[in-house]
LUMFI-968646 format. One record per atom (N, C-alpha, C): residue in one letter; atom name; x, y, z. Coordinates in steps of 0.001 Angstrom, whole numbers, plus 500000, padded with zeros to 6 digits. Layout:
<sites>
<site residu="A" atome="CA" u="X" v="Y" w="Z"/>
...
</sites>
This chain:
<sites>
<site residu="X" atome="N" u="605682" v="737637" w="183978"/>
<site residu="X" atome="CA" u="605158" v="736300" w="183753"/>
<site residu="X" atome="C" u="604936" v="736095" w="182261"/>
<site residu="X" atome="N" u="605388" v="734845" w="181931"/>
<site residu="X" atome="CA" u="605468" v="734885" w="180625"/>
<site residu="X" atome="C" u="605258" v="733250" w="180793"/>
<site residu="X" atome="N" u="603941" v="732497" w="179788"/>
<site residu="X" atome="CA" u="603637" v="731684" w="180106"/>
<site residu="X" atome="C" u="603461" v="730569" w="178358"/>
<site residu="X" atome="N" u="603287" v="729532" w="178162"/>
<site residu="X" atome="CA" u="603286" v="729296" w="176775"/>
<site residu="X" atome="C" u="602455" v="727773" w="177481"/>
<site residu="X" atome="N" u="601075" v="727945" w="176944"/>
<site residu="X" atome="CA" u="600222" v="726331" w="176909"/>
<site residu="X" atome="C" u="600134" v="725393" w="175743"/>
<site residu="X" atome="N" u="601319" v="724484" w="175917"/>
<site residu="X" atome="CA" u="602223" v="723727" w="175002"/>
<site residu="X" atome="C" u="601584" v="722425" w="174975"/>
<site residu="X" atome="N" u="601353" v="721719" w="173863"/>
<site residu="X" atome="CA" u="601409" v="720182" w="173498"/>
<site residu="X" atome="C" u="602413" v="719637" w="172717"/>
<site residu="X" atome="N" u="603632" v="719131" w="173436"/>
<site residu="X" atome="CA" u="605144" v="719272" w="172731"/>
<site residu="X" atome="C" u="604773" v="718093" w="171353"/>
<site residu="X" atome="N" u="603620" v="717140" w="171403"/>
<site residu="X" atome="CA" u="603319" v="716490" w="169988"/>
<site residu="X" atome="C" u="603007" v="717144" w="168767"/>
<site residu="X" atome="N" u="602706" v="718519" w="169089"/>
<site residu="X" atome="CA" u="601425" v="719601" w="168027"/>
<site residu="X" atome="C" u="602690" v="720612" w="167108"/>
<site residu="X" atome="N" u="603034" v="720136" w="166292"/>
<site residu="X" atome="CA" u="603953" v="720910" w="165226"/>
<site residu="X" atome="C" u="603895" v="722486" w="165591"/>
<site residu="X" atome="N" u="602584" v="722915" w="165534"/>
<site residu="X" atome="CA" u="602694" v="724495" w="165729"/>
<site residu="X" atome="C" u="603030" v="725073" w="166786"/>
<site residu="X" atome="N" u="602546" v="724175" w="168044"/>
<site residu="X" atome="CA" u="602885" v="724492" w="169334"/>
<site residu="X" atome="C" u="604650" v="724407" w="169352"/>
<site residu="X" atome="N" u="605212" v="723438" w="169305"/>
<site residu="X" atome="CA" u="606740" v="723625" w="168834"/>
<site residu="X" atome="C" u="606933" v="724623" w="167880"/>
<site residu="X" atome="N" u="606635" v="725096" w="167138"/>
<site residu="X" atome="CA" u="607275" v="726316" w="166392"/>
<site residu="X" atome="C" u="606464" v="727251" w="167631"/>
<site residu="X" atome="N" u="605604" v="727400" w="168177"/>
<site residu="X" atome="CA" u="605487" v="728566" w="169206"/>
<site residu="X" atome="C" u="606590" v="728798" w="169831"/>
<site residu="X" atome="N" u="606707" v="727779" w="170636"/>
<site residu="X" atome="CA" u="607552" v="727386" w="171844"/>
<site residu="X" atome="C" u="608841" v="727923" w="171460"/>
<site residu="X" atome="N" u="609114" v="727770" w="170323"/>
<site residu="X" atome="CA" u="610793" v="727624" w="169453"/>
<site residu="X" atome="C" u="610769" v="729140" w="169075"/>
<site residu="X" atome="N" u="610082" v="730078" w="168396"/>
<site residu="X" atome="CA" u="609659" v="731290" w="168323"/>
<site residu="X" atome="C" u="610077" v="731937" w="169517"/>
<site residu="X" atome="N" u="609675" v="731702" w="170446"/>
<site residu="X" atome="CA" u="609958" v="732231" w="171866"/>
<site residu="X" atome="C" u="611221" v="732413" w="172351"/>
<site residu="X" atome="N" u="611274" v="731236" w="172075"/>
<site residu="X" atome="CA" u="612778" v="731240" w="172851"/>
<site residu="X" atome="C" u="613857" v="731687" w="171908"/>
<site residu="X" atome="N" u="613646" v="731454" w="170893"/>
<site residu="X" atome="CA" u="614480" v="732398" w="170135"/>
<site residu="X" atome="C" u="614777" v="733933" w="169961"/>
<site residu="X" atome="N" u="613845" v="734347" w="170131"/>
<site residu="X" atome="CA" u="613462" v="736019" w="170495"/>
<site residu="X" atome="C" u="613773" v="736006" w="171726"/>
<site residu="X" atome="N" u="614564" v="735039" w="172240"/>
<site residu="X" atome="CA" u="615221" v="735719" w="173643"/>
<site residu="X" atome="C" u="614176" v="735506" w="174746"/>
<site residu="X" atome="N" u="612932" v="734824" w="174666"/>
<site residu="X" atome="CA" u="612003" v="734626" w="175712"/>
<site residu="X" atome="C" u="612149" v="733016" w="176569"/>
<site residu="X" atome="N" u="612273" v="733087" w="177490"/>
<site residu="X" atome="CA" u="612408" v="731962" w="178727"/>
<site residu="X" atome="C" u="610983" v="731793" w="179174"/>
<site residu="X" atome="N" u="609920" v="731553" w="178586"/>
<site residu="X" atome="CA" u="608246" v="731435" w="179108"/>
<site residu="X" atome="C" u="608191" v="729756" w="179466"/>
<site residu="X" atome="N" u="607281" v="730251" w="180797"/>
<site residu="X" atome="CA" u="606954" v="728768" w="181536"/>
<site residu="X" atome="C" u="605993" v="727920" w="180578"/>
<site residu="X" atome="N" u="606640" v="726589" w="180511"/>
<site residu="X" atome="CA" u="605840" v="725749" w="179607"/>
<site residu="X" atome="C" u="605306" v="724862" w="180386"/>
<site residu="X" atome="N" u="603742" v="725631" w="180095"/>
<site residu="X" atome="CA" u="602154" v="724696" w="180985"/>
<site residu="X" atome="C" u="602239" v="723586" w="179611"/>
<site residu="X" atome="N" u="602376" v="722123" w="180324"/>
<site residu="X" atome="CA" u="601734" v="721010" w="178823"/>
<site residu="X" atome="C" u="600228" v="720669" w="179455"/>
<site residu="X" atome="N" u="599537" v="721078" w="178778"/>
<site residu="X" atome="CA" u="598231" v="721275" w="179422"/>
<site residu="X" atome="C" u="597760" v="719736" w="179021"/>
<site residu="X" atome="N" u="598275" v="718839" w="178777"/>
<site residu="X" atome="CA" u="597615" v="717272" w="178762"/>
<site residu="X" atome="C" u="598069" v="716990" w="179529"/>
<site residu="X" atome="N" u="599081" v="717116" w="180456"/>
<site residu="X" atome="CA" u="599954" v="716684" w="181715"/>
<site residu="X" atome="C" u="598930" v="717483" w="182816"/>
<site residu="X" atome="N" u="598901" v="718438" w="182876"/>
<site residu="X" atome="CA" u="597560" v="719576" w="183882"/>
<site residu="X" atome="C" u="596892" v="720013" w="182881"/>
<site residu="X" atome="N" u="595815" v="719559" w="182974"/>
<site residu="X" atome="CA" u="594507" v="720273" w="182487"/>
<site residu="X" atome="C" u="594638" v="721631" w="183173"/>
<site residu="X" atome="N" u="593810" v="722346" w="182603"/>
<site residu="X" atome="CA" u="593399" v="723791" w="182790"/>
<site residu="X" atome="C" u="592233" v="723335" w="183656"/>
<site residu="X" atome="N" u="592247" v="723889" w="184705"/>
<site residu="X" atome="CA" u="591081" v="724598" w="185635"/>
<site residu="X" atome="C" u="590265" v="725114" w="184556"/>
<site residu="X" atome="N" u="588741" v="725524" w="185067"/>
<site residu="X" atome="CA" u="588194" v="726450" w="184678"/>
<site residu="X" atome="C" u="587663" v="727480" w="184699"/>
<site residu="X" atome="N" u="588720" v="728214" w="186277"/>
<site residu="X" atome="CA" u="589109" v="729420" w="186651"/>
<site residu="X" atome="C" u="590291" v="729671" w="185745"/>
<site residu="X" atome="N" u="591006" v="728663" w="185060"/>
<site residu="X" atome="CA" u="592761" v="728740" w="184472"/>
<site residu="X" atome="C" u="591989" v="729636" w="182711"/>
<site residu="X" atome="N" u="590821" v="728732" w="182559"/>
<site residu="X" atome="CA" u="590826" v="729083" w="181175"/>
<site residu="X" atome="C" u="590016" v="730305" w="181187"/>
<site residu="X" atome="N" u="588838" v="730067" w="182358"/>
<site residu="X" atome="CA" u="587893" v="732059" w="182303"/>
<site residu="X" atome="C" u="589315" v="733060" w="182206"/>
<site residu="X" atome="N" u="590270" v="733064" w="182762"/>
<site residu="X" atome="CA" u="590997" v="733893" w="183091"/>
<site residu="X" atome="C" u="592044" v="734300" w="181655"/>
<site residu="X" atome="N" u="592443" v="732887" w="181074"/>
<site residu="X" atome="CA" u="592932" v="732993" w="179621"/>
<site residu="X" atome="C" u="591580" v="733993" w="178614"/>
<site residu="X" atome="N" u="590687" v="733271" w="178450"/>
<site residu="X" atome="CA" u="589506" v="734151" w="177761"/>
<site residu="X" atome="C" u="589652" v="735176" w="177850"/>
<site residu="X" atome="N" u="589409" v="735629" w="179104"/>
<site residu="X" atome="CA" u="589066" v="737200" w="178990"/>
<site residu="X" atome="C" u="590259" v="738053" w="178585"/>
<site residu="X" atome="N" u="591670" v="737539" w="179310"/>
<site residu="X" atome="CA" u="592591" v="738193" w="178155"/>
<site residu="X" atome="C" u="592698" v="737926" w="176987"/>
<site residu="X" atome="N" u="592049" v="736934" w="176264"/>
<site residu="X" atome="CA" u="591790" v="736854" w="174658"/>
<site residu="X" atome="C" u="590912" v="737481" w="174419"/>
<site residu="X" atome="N" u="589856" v="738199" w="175031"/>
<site residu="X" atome="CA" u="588348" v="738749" w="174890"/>
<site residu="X" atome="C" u="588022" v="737879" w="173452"/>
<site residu="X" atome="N" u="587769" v="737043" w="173840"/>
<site residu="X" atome="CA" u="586875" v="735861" w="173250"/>
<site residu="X" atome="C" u="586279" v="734653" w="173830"/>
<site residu="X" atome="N" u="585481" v="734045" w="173022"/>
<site residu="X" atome="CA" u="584847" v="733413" w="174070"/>
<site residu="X" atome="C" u="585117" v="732039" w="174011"/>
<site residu="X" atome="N" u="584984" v="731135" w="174861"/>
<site residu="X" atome="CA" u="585411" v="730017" w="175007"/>
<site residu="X" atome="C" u="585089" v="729263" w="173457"/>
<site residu="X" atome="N" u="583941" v="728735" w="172850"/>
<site residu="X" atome="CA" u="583980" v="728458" w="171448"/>
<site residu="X" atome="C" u="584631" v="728733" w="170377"/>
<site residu="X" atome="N" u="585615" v="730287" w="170663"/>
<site residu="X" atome="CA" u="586445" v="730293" w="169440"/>
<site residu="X" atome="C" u="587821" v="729576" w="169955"/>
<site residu="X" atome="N" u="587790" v="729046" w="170963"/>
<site residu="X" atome="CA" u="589378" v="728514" w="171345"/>
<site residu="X" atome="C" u="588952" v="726810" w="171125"/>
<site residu="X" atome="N" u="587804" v="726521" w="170422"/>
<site residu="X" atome="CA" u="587698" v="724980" w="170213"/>
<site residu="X" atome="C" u="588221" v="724766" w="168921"/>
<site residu="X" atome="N" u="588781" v="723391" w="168234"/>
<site residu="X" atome="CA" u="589425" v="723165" w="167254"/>
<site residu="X" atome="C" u="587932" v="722363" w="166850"/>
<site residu="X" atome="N" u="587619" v="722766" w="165805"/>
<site residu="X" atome="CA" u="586528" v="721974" w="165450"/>
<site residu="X" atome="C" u="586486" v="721095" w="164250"/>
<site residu="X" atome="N" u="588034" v="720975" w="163879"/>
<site residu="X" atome="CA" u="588249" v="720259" w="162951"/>
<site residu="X" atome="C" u="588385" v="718514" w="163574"/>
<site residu="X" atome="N" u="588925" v="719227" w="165157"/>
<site residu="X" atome="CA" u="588886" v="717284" w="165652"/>
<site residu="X" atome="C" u="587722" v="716468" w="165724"/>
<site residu="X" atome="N" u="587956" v="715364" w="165554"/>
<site residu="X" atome="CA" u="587011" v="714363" w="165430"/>
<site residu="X" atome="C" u="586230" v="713998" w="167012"/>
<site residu="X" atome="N" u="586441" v="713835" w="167929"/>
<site residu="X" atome="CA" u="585677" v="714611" w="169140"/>
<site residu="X" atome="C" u="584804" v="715359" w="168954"/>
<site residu="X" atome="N" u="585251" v="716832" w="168423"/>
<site residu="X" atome="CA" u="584611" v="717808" w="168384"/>
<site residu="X" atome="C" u="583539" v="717514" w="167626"/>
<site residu="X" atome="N" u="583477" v="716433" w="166090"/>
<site residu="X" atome="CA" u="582431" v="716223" w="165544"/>
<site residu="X" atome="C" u="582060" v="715261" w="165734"/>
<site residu="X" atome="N" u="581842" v="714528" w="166830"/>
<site residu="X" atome="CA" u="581043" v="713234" w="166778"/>
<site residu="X" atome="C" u="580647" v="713449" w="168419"/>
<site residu="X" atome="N" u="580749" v="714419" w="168993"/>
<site residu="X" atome="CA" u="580518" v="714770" w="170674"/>
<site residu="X" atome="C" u="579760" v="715988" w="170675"/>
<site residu="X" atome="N" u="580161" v="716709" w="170254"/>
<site residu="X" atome="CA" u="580045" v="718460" w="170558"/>
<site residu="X" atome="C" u="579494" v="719379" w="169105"/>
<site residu="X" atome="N" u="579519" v="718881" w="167728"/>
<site residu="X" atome="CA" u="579178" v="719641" w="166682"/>
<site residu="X" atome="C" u="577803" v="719705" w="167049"/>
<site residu="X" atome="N" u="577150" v="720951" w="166693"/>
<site residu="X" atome="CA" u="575234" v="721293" w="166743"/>
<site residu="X" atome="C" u="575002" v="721403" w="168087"/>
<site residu="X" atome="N" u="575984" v="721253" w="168837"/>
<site residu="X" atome="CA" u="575137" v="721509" w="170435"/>
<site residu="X" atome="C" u="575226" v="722675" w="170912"/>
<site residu="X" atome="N" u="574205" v="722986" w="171619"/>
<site residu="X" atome="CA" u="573969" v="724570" w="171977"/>
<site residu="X" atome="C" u="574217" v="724751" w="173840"/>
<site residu="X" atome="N" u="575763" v="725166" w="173574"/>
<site residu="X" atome="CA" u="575727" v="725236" w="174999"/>
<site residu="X" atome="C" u="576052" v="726574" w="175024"/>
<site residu="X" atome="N" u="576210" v="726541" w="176805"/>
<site residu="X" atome="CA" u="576262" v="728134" w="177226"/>
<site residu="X" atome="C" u="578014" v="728540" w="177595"/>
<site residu="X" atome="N" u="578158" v="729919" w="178056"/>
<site residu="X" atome="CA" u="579898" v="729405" w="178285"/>
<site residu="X" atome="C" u="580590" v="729305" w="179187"/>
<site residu="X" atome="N" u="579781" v="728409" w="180345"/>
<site residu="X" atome="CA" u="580494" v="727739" w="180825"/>
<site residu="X" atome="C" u="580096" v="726700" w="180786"/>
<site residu="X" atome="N" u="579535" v="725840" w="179889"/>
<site residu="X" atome="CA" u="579513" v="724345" w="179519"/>
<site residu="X" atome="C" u="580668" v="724636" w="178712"/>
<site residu="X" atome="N" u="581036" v="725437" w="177319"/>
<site residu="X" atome="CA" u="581878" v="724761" w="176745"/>
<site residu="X" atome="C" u="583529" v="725261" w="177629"/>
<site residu="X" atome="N" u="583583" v="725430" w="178519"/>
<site residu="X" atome="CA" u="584880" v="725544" w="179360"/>
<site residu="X" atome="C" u="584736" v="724490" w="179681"/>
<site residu="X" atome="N" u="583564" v="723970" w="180619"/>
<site residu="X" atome="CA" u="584256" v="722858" w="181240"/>
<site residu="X" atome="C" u="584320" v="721619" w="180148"/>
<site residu="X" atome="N" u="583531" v="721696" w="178771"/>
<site residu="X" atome="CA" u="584466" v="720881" w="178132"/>
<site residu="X" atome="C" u="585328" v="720812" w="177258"/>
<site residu="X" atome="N" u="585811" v="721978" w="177315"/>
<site residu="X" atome="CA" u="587739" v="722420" w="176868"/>
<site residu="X" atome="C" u="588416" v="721809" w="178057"/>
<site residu="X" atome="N" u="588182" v="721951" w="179504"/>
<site residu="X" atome="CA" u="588888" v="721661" w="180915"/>
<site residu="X" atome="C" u="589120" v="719650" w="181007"/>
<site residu="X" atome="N" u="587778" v="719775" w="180355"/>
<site residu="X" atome="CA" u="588097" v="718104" w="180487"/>
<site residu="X" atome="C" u="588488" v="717215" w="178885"/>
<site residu="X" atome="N" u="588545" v="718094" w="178213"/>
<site residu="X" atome="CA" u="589286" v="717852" w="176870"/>
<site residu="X" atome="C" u="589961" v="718792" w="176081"/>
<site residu="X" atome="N" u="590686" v="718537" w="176474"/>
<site residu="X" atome="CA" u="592241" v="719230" w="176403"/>
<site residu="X" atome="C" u="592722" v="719365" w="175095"/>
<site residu="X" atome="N" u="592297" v="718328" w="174304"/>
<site residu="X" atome="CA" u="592916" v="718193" w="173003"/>
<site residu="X" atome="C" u="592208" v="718977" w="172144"/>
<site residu="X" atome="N" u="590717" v="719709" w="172540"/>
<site residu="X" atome="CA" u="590077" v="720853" w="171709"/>
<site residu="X" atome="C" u="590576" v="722035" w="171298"/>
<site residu="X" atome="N" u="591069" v="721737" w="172462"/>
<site residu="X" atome="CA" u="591866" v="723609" w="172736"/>
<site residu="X" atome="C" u="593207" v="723888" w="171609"/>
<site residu="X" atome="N" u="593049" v="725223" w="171279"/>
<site residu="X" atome="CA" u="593702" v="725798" w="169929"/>
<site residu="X" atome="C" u="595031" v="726135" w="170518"/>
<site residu="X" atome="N" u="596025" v="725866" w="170053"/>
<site residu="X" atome="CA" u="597161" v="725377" w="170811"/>
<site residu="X" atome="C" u="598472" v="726108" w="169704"/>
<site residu="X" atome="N" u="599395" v="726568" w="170046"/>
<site residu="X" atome="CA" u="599684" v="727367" w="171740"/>
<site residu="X" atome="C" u="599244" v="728526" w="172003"/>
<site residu="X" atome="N" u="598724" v="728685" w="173047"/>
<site residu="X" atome="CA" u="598644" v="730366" w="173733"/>
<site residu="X" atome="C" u="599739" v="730739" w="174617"/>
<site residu="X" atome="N" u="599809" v="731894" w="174537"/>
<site residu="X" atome="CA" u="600964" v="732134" w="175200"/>
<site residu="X" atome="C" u="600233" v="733587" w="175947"/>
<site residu="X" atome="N" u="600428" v="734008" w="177156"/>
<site residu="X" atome="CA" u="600057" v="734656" w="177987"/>
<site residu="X" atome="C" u="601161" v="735056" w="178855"/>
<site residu="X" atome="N" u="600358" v="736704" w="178897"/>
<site residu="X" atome="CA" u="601459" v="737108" w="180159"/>
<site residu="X" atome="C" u="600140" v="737562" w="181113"/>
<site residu="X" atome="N" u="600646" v="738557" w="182105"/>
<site residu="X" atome="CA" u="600225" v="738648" w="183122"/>
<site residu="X" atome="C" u="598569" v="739770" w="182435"/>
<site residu="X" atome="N" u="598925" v="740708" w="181516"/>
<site residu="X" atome="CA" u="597720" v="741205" w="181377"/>
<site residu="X" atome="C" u="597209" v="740897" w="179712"/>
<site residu="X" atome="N" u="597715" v="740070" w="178959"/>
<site residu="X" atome="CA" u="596914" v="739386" w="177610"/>
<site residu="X" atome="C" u="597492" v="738270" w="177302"/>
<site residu="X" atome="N" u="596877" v="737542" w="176364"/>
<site residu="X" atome="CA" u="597166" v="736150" w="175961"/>
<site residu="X" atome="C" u="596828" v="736242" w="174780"/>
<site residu="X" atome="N" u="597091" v="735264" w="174016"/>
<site residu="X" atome="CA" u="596838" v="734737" w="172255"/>
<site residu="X" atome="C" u="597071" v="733958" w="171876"/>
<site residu="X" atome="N" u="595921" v="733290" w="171144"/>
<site residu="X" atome="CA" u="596526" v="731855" w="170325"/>
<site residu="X" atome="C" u="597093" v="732136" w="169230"/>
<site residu="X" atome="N" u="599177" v="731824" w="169355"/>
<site residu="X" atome="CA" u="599786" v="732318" w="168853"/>
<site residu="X" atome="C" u="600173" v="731049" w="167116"/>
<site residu="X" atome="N" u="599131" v="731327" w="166549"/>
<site residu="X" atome="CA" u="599422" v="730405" w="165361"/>
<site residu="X" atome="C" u="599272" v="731529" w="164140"/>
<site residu="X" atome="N" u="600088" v="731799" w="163632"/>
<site residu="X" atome="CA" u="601557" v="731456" w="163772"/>
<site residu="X" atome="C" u="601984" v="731663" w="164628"/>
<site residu="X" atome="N" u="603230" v="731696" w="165093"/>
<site residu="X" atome="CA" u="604181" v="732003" w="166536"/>
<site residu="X" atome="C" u="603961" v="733237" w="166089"/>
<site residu="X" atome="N" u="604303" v="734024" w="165507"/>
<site residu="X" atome="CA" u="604551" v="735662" w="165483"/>
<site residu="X" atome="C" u="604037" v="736370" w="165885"/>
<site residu="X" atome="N" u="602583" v="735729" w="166052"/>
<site residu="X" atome="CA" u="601455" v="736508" w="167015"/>
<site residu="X" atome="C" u="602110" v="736611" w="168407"/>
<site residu="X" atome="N" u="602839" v="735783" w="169140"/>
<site residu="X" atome="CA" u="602626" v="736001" w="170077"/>
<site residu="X" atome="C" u="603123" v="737920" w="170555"/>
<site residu="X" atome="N" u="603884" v="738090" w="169398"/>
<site residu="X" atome="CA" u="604483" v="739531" w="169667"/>
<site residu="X" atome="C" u="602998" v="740332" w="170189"/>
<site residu="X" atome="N" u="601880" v="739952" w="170053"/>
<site residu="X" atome="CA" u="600591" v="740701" w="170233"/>
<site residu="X" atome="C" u="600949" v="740857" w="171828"/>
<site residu="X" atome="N" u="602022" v="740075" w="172692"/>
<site residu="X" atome="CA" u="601173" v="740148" w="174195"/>
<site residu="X" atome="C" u="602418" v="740129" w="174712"/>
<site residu="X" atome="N" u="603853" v="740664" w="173989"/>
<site residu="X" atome="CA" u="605061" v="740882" w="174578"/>
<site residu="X" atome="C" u="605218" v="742475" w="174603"/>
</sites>
């Protein structure tokens, strides 16, 4: 299983995606604004990142600072609001069956092939 959580608008996510497949990889492309992530989809991404849901938020978006900057949540508040905002999430990860990584640059993803 070889999996890539793609936003085909997000420049880096296309050089993920393109990375991949160039190295000869055929990985299923989740566009996670089309399906949101569960938040059994993303506990399960985490823990093969062994990190925690707050480092997979982009906190440069404007959401993030006019919704969510200074708030003290726990972690599973901020899953479920990565699950219901999609556009936080640090983009692309690419996952296989036993690790994942947010592969920015693409080259990372070699961490989980």
């Amino acid at each position: 299983m070889l999996k890539i959580y793609h936003n085909p608008r997000c420049k880096k996510s296309r050089a993920g995606l393109q990375w991949l497949r160039e190295n000869g990889h055929q990985p299923e492309v989740v566009e996670y604004f089309k399906n949101p992530l569960s938040t059994d989809s993303l506990n399960s991404i985490l823990n093969k990142m062994h990190i925690k849901a707050f480092d997979l938020i982009r906190t440069q978006e404007v959401l993030y600072k006019t919704s969510f900057k200074g708030l003290v949540l726990n972690e599973d508040e901020w899953i479920k609001v990565i699950s219901e905002n999609p556009n936080l999430m640090k983009r692309p990860i690419v996952e296989t069956q036993l690790k994942a990584v947010w592969a920015d640059p693409a080259e990372l993803s070699e961490k989980v092939l």
